[in-house]
C-alpha positions as CSV (number, residue, x, y, z in Angstrom):
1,X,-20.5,-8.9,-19.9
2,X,-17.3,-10.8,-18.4
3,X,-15.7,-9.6,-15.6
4,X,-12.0,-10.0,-15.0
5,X,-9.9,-10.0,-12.2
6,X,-6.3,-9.0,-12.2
7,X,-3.0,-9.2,-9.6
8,X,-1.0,-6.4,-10.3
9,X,2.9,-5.6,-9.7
10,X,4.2,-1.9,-9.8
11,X,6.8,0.4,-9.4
12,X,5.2,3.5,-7.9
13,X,7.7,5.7,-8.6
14,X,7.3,7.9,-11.7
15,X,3.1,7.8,-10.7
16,X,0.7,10.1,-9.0
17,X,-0.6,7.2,-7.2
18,X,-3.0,4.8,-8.2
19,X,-6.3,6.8,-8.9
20,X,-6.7,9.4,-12.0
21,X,-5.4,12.5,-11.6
22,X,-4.8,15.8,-13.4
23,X,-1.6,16.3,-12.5
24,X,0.4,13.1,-13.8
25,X,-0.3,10.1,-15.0
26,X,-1.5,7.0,-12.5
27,X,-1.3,3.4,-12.2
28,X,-4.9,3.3,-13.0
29,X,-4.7,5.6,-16.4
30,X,-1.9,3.2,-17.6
31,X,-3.7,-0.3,-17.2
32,X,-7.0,1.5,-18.4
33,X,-4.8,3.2,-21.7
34,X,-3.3,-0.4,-22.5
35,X,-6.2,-2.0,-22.4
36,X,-8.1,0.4,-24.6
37,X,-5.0,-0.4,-26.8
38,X,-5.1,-4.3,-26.7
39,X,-9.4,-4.2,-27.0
40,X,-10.8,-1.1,-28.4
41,X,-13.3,-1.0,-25.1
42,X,-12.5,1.5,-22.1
43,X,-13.0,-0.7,-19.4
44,X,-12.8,1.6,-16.0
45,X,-10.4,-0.7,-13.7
46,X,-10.9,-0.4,-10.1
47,X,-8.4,-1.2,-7.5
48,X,-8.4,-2.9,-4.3
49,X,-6.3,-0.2,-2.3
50,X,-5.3,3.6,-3.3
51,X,-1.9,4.0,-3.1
52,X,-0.6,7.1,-3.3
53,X,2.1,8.5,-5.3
54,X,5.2,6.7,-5.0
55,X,3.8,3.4,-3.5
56,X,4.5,0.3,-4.8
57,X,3.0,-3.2,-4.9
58,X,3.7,-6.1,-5.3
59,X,0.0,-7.9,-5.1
60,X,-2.4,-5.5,-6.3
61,X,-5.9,-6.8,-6.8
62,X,-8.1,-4.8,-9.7
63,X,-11.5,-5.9,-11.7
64,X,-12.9,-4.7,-14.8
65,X,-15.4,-5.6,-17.3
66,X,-15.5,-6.3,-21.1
67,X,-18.2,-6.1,-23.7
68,X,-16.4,-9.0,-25.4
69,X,-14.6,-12.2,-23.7
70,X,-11.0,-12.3,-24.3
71,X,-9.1,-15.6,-22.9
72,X,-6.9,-14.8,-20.1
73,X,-3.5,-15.2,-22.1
74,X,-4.0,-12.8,-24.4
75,X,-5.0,-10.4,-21.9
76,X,-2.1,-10.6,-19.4
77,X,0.0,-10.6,-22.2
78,X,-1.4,-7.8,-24.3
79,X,-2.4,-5.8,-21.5
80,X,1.8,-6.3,-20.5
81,X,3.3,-5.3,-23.9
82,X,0.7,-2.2,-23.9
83,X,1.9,-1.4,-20.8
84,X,5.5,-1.2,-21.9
85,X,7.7,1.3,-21.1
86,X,5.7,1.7,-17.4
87,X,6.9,-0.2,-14.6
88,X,3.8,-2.1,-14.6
89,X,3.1,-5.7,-14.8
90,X,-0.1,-7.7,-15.0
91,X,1.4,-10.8,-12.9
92,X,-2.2,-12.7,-13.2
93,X,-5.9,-12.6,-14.7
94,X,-8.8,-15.1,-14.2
95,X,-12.5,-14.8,-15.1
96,X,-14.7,-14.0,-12.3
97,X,-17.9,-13.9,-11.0
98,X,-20.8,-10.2,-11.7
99,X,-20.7,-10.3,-7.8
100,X,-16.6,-9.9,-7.3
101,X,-15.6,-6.6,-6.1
102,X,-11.8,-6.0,-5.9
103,X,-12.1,-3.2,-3.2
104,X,-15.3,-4.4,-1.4
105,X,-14.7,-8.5,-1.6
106,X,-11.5,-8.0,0.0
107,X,-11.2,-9.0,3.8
108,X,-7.5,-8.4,4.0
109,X,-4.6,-6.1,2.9
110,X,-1.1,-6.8,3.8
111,X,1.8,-3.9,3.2
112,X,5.4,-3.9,4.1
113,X,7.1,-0.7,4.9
114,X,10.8,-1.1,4.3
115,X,13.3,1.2,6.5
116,X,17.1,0.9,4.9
117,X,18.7,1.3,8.8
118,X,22.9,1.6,8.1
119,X,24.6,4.5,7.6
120,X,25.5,4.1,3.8
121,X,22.9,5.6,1.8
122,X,21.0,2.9,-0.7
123,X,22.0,2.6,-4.2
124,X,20.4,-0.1,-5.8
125,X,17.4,0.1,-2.9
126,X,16.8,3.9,-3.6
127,X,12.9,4.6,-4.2
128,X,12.6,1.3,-2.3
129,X,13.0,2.1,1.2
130,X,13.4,4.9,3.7
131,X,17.1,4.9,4.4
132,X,17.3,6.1,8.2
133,X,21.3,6.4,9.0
134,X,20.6,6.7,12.9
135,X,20.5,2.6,15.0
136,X,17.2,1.7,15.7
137,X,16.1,-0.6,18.5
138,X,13.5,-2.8,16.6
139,X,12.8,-4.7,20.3
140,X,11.4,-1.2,21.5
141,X,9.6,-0.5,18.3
142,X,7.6,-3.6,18.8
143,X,6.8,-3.1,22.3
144,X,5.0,0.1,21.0
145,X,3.6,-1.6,18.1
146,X,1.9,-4.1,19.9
147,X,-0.3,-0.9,21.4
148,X,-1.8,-0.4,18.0
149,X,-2.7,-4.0,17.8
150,X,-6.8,-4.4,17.8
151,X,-9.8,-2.3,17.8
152,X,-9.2,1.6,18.0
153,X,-9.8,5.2,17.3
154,X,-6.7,6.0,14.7
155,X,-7.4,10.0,14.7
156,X,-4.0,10.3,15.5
157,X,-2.9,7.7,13.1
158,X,-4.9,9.5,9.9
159,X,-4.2,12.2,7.8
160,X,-6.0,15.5,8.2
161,X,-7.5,14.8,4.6
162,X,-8.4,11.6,5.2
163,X,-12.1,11.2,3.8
164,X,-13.1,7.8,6.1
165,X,-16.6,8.2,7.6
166,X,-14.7,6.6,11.0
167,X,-11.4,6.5,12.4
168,X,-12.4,2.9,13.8
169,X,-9.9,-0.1,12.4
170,X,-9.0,-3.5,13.6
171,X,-5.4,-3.7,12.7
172,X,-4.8,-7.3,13.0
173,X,-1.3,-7.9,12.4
174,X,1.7,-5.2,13.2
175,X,5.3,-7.0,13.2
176,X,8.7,-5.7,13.3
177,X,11.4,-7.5,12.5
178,X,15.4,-7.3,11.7
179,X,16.5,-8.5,7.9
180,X,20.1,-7.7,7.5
181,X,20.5,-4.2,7.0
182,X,16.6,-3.7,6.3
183,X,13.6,-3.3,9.3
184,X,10.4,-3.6,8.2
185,X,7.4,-3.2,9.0
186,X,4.3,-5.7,8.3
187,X,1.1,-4.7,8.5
188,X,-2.6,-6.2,7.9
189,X,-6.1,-5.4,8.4
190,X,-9.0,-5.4,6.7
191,X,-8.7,-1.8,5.6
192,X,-6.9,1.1,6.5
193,X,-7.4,4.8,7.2
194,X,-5.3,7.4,4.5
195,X,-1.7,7.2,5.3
196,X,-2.1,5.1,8.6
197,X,0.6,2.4,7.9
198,X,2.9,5.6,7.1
199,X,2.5,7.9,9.9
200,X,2.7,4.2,12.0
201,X,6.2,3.8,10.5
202,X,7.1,7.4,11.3
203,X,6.2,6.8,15.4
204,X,7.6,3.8,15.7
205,X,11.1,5.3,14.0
206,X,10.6,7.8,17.0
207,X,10.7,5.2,19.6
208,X,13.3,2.9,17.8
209,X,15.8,6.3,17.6
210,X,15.0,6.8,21.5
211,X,13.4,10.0,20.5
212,X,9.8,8.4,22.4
213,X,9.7,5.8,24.8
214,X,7.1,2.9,23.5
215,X,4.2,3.9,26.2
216,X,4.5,7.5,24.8
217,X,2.4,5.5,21.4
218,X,-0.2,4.8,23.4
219,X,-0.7,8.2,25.2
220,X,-0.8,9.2,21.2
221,X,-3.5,6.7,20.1
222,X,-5.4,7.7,23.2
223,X,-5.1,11.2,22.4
224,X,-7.0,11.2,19.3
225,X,-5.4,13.6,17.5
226,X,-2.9,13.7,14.5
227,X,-0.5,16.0,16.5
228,X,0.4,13.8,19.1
229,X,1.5,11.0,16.7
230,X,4.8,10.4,15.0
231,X,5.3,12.0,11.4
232,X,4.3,10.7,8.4
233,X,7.1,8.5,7.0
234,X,8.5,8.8,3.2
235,X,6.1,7.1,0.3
236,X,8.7,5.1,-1.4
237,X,9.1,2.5,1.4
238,X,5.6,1.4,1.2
239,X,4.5,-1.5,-0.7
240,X,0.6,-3.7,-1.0
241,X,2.3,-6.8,-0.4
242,X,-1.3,-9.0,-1.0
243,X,-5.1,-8.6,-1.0
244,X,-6.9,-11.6,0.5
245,X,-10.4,-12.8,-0.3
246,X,-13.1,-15.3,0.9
């Protein structure tokens, strides 16, 4: 039985999120339909990340298996006009090993969050970004990311319904930085807790409106609780920019 690995592009928009749900259709239920479509199997396709509704990617990892090999051109492609009209796009497929696990082989996820910061609302960015009209100081929102940097309890950094058995991460990477009228916000460790990189974005908006001063985000990481953090910032300017691997 092949298994197949595939790098995935999306437009989170118009979904419930990645995972089956009853109330809308999902990233997942789309890739699974179209590939029932191009090989009469119903291949269960699991993802790399979760993300919720109205979070995009760009880099997407999933794997499924087949009862029959298909060669990898005519599944991108098929899978892609099956797809059609979803903002979808299989981007790449290889054959890979039994062993390959696209959620559990993965020692790296990279997002962006994407904060519009002008006063002009966005209209060809709009489901892309969190447009923020108020100046933000993006030198004081790194001084307080760098407290999130490392090893740490994240309590205050999770949602209440986040299922993790721990609230223990190694965030390895957190970078702020100006791009025109854009800020954003890069972000990578090996995994994440439910809506951390969000309710990150939300905090650090506090301190970069002057609402918190960057040492009040470490009294909220120390505080372990979800209360004392920032709130949780808007969906749509989240995106799984890459999923590494051995």
């Amino acid at each position: 039985m092949p298994r197949y690995r595939i790098t995935i592009e999306y437009d989170g928009s118009a979904f419930v999120g990645w995972q089956r749900q009853p109330n809308g259709i999902s990233v997942q239920e789309a890739i699974e339909t179209a590939l029932e479509r191009l090989t009469g199997e119903h291949p269960r396709v699991q993802a790399a990340g979760r993300t919720d509704a109205g979070v995009h990617a760009v880099g997407q990892v999933a794997h499924f298996d087949l009862d029959q090999p298909l060669p990898i051109k005519n599944l991108r492609d098929g899978c892609n006009f099956h797809l059609r009209p979803h903002l979808v796009s299989i981007l790449d497929a290889v054959e890979t090993s039994e062993s390959f696990d696209a959620r559990f082989s993965a020692i790296r996820r990279r997002y962006r969050y994407r904060i519009l910061n002008r006063r002009s609302p966005p209209a060809l960015a709009r489901g892309q970004v969190w447009f923020f009209g108020k100046p933000l100081d993006v030198s004081k929102m790194q001084v307080a990311a760098n407290f999130l940097i490392g090893h740490h309890d994240f309590t205050s950094f999770r949602a209440v319904q986040c299922q993790a058995k721990s609230p223990l991460k190694t965030l390895d990477h957190l970078i702020v930085s100006s791009h025109e009228d854009e800020i954003w916000l890069d972000v990578e460790a090996r995994s994440f807790l439910h809506n951390q990189v969000r309710i990150t974005a939300g905090t650090l908006v506090k301190v970069g409106e002057g609402a918190w001063s960057p040492d009040e985000v470490l009294t909220a990481l120390r505080a372990k609780d979800r209360s004392a953090a920032g709130p949780t910032a808007p969906a749509q300017g989240l995106c799984l920019m890459e999923v590494g691997y051995p």
